[in-house]
C-alpha positions in Angstrom: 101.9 83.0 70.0 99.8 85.7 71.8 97.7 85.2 74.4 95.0 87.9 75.6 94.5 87.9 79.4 92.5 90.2 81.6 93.4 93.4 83.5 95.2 92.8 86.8 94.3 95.8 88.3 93.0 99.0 88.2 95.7 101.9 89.2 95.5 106.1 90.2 98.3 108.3 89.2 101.3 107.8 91.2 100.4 104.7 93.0 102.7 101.8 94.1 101.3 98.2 94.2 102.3 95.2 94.5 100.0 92.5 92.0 100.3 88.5 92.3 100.0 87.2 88.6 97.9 83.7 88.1 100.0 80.7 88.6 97.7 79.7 85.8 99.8 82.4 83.9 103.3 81.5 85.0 104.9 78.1 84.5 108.8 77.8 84.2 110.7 79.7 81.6 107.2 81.4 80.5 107.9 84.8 78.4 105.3 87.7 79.7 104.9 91.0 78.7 103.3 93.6 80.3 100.7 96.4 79.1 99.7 99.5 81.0 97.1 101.5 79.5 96.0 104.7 80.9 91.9 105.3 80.9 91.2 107.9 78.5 95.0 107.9 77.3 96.0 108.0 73.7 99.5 105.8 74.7 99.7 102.6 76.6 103.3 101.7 78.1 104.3 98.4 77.2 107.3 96.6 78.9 109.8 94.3 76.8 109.5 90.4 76.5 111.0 89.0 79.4 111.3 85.1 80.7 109.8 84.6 84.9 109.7 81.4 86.8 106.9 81.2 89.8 107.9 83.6 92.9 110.4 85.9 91.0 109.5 89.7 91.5 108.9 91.5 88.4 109.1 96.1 88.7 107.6 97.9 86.1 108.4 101.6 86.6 105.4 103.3 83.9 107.0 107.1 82.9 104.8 109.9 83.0 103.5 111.0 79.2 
């Protein structure tokens, strides 16, 4: 099943953040994946299917195009 959920944040090139995801979002053994897609861009990175309880860290290193 695939959920649709709203941007997290908006980004400049070569930035470094750190984003807090819902708890809303996040419940025990809950699969995510992430999507990060560039204004104006033609290809959006997307990160593989991976499982997150509440308070793990999650790095998502986006390559330049």
């Amino acid at each position: 099943m695939r959920y649709l959920v709203p941007a997290l944040a908006l980004l400049t090139l070569n930035t470094k953040t750190k984003l807090v995801i819902p708890s809303t979002f996040v419940s025990s053994g809950r699969q995510l994946q992430f999507v990060a897609d560039p204004i104006g861009g033609t290809h959006a990175s997307i990160s593989d299917q991976i499982y997150v309880d509440p308070g793990d860290e999650v790095t998502m290193v986006i390559p330049p195009s």
